[in-house]
C-alpha positions in Angstrom: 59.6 273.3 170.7 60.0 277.1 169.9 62.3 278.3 167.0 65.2 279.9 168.1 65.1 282.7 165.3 68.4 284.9 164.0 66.5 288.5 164.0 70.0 290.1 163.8 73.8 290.6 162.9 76.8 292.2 163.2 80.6 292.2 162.1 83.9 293.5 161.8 85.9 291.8 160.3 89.0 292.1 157.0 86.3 293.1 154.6 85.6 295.9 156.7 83.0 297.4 158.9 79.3 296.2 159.2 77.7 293.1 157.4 77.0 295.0 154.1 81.0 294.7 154.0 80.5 291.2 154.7 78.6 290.1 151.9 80.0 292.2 149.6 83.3 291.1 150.1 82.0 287.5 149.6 81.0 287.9 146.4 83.9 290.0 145.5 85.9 286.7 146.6 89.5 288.7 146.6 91.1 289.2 149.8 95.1 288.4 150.9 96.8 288.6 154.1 99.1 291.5 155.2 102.2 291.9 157.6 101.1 292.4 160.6 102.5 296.1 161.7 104.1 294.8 164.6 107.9 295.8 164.9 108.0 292.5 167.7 106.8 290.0 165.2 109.6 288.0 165.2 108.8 285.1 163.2 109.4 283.6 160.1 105.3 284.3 158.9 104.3 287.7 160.4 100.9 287.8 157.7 97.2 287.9 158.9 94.1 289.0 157.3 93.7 292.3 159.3 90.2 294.5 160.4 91.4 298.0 157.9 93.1 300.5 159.8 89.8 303.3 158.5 87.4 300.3 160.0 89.1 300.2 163.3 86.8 300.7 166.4 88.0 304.3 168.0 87.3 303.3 171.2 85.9 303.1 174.0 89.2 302.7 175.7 87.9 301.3 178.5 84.5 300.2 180.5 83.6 301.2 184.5 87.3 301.7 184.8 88.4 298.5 183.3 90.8 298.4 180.0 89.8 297.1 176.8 91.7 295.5 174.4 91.3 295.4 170.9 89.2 292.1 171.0 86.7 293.6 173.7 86.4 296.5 171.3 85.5 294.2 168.2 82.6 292.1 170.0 81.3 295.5 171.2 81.2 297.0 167.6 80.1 294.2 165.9 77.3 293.5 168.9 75.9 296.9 168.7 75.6 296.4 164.5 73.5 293.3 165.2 71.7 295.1 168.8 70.7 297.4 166.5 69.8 295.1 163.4 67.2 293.3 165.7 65.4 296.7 166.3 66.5 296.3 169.6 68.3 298.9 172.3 70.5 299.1 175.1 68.6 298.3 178.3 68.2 300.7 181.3 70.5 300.7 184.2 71.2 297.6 187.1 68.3 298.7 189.0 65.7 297.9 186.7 63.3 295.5 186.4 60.7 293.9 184.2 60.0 294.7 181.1 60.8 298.1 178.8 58.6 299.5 176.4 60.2 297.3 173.7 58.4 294.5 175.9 62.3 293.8 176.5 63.0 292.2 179.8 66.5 292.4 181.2 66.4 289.5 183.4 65.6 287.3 179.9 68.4 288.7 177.9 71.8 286.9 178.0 75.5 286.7 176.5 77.0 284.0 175.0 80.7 285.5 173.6 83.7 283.3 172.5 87.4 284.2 171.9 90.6 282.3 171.3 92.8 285.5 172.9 90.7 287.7 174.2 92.5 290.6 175.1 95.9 289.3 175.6 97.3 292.3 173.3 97.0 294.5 176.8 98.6 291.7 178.4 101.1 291.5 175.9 101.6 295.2 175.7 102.7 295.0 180.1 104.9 292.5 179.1 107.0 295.1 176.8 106.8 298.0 178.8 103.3 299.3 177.2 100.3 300.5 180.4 97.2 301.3 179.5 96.4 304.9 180.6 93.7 303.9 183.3 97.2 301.7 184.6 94.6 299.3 185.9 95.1 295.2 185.3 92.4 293.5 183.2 91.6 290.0 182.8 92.1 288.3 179.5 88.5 287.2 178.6 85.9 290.0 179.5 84.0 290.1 176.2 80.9 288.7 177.3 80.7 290.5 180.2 81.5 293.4 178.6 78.7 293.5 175.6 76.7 292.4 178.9 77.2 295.4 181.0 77.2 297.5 177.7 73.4 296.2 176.4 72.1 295.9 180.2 71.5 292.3 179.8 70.8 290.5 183.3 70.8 286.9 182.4 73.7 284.6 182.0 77.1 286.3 181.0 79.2 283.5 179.8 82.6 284.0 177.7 83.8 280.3 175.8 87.0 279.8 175.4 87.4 276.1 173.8 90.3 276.3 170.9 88.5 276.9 167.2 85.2 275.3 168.0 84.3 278.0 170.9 81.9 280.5 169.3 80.1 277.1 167.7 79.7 275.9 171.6 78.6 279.6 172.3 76.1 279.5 169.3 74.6 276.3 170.2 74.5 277.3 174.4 72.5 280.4 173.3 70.2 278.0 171.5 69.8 276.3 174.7 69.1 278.6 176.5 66.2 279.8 174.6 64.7 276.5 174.2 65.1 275.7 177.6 63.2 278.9 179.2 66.1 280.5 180.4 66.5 283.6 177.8 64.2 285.2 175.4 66.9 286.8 173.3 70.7 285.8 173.4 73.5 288.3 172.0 75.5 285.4 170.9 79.2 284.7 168.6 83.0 285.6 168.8 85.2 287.9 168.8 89.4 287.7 167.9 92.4 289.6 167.4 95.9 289.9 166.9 97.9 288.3 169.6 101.4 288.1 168.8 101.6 284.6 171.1 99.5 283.0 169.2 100.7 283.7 165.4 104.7 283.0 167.0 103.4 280.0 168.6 101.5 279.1 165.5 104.9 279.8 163.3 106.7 277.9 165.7 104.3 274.8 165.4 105.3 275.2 161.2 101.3 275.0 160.8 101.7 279.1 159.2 101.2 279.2 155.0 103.8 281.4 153.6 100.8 283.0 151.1 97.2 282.8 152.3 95.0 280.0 154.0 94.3 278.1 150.9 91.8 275.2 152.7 91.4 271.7 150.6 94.1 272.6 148.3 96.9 270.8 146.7 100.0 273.4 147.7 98.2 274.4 150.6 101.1 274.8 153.7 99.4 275.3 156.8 96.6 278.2 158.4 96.7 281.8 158.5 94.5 283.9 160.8 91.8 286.5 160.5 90.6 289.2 163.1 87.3 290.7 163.8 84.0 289.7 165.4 80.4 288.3 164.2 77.6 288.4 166.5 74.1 286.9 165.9 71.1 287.8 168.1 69.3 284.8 168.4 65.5 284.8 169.4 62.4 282.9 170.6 60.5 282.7 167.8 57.4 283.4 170.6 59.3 286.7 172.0 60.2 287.8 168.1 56.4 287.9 166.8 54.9 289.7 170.1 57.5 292.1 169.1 57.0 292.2 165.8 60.7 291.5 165.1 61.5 293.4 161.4 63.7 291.2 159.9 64.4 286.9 160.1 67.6 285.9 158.9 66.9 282.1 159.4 66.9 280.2 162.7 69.3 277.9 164.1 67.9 274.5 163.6 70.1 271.8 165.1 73.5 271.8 166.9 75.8 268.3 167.6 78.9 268.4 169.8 81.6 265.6 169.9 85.0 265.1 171.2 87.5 263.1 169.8 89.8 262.0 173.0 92.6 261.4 170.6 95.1 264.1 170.8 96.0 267.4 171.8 96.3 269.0 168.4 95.6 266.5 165.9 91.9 265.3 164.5 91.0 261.5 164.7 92.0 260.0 161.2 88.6 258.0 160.8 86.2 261.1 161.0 84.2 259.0 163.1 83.2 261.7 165.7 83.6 265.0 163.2 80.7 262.7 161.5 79.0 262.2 164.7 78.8 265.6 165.5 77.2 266.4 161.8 74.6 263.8 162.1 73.5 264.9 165.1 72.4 268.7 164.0 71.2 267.5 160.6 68.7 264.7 162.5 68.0 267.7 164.9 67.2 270.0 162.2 65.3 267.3 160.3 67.4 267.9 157.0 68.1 263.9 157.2 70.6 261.7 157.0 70.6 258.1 155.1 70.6 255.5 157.4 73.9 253.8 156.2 77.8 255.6 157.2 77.9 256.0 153.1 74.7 257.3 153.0 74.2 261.2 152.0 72.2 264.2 153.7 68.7 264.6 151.6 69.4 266.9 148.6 66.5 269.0 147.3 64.4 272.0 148.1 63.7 270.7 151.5 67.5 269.1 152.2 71.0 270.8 152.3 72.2 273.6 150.5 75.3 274.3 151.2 78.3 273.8 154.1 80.5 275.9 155.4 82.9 273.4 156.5 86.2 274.1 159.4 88.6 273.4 156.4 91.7 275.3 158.1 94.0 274.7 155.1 96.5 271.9 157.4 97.0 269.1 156.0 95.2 266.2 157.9 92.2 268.2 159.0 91.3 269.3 155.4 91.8 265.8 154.7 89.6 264.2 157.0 86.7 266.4 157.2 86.4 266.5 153.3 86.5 262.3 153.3 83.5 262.7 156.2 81.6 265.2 153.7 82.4 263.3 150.6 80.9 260.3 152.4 77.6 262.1 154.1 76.6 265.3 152.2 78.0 264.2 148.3 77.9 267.0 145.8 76.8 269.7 148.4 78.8 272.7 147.6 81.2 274.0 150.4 81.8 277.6 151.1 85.1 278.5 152.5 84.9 281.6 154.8 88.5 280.9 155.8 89.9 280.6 152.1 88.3 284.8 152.1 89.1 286.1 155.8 91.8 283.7 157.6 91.3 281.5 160.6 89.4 283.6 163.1 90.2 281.2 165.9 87.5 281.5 168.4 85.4 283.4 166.1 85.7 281.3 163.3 82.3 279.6 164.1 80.1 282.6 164.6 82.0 284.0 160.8 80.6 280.4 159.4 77.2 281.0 161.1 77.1 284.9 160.0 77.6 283.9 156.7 75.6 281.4 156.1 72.4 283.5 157.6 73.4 285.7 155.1 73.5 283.1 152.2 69.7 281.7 153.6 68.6 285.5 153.5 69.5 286.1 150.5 69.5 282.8 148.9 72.6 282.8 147.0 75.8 281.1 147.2 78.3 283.4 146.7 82.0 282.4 144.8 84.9 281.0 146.6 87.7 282.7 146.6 90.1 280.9 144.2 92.5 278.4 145.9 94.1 276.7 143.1 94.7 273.1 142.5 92.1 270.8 144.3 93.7 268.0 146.8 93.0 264.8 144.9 92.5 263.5 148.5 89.5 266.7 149.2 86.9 265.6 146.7 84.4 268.2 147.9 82.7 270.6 145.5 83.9 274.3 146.1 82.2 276.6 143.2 83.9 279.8 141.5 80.8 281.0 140.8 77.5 282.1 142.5 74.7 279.8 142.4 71.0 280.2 143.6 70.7 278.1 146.4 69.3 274.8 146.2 68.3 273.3 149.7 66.5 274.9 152.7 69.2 273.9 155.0 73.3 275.0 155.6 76.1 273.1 157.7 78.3 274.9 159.3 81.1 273.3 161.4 84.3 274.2 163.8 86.8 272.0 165.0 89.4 272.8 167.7 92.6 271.6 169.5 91.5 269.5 172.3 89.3 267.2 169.7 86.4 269.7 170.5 84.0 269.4 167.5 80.7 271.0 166.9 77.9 271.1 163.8 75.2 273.5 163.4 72.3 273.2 161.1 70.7 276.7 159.8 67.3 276.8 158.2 65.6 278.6 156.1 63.0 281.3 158.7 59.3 279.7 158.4 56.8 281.6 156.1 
């Protein structure tokens, strides 16, 4: 079976524009939420970690007529970064057909896109009087339809919109679509943004942290969200040597999806299908379980590096997904995007996935961002320093409402 290769990236997201931002501000390891500058945010916790005001997108405002909110505007930004990354370009027109210079062909390009929101801020804004200057209704999800009509790409257009694990689902459906002949190159992640709904409903569900998302710690109080957008192109590994593809950031190496069934909001105390869901991608990637439920993942040069884990910073998901780890991955160190950007909703996945390309690429590990006192019940390793990395293999996972849970397994790129 072909690797499905990352050959490029893009984001937008509280450490600014563009993936240099990115990594930077992982090592850097100091970020903290702001109030959100919304004179209707009439809740107790009005903080987010925010995309800077300079980093905004200035437009476009709208697309063939139709308005854009601010998510829309995010995946677009942080697509054409990782469009252009991949030493790739927009596509010709509708009309076209077979394959452009680039040996590009627009019938094997597709769009995977996941939000939470979408663009419920215009929806929200015709709600309190605001219209958008074309005075045209929108629908709520059009991200992935929109990067699609902006790149030209004429192969399946899907937006996800599962709860927390969607850009995970959207990751590991690009995958297959590559693997299974449908797509040589898939513009693929998440996208989120401010929705005033959804931090009220949040606040009114007592599940906000008065201070920052503090994930696996002792004081920690609840979530806070993040905005912004990470977008992977993800590639045959056939279609990225015939054209000579510049740069491999690692390849997507195994995926696992699970459901719980057990309750609208809460995770399944045992683990068992969070665990599931792991074991799955790592035995697809062939970084290796033990055979045993206490058994660990294979440690080493050729085993697991790192995890990114879901860790949302409430108080029975850190719980359980940390026991899982504890018991299947001991000692790996965890990275906590979250603990440095927020909750990112339905882009937390592809920020987990853009990150930890970026840790395989580079090799290193950077430092958490400081959380204080450890939950005696979250016995999982989370440095303050950066490390070289260890394994040839990262974990990345995303958990949502629903009991939607999904693992993926990114390797180092071959040689």
């Amino acid at each position: 079976m072909d690797d499905v290769l990352v050959t490029g990236l893009g984001a937008l997201s509280p450490l600014g524009a563009g993936t240099g931002a990115f990594w930077r501000g992982m090592h850097a390891a100091d970020t903290a939420p702001v109030r959100v500058p919304d004179p209707l945010a009439h809740m107790d916790h009005p903080l987010m970690y925010l995309v800077p005001e300079a980093d905004l997108p200035d437009g476009p405002e709208e697309q063939d007529g139709l308005p854009l909110g601010r998510g829309s505007r995010f995946a677009l930004a942080a697509a054409r970064e990782a469009v252009a990354d991949a030493g790739l370009a927009a596509l010709p027109g509708p009309d076209a057909s077979g394959a452009t210079d680039a040996g590009l062909d627009p019938r094997r390009v597709a769009v995977a896109l996941s939000t939470g929101m979408g663009d419920t801020d215009l929806h929200e804004g015709w709600w309190t009087g605001e219209t958008p200057a074309s005075g045209r209704w929108a629908p709520a999800f059009p991200l992935a339809s929109v990067v699609g009509g902006w790149f030209g790409a004429q192969g399946v257009n899907t937006c996800v919109s599962n709860a927390c694990a969607a850009s995970g689902y959207a990751l590991s459906m690009a995958a297959d679509l590559i693997r299974s002949g449908e797509a040589d190159v898939v513009i693929a992640g998440g996208a989120e943004a401010y929705s005033r709904t959804a931090l009220a409903c949040f606040n009114r569900l007592g599940a906000i942290d008065p201070e920052r998302c503090r994930p696996f710690a002792a004081e920690r109080r609840g979530t806070l969200f993040g905005e912004g957008a990470a977008v992977l192109v993800l590639e045959s590994a056939a279609h990225a040597r015939a054209r000579g593809a510049r740069t491999v950031y690692g390849r997507l190496a195994g995926a696992g999806w699970s459901c719980d069934a057990y309750h609208p909001t809460a995770p399944e105390p045992s683990g068992e299908q969070i665990e599931r869901a792991m074991r799955v991608a790592l035995r697809e990637a062939g970084a290796g379980t033990g055979s045993g439920s206490g058994s660990g993942a294979e440690s080493g040069s050729g085993g697991l590096g790192f995890v990114i884990p879901h860790g949302t910073g409430t108080a029975l998901n850190d719980v359980v997904e940390s026991q899982v780890l504890d018991a299947l991955t001991p000692r790996t160190p965890l990275y906590s995007v979250k603990a440095l950007i927020g909750h990112t909703g339905g882009a937390a996945g592809a920020f987990a996935a853009l990150a930890a390309s970026l840790v395989l690429h580079h090799k290193t590990l950077p430092p958490n961002v400081p959380v204080g006192t450890p939950d005696p019940e979250c016995a999982v390793p989370l440095p303050s320093g950066s490390a070289p990395m260890t394994g040839a293999y990262g974990l990345v996972n995303a958990y949502a409402f629903g009991g939607n849970n999904i693992s993926l397994v990114f390797g180092e790129a071959a040689a």
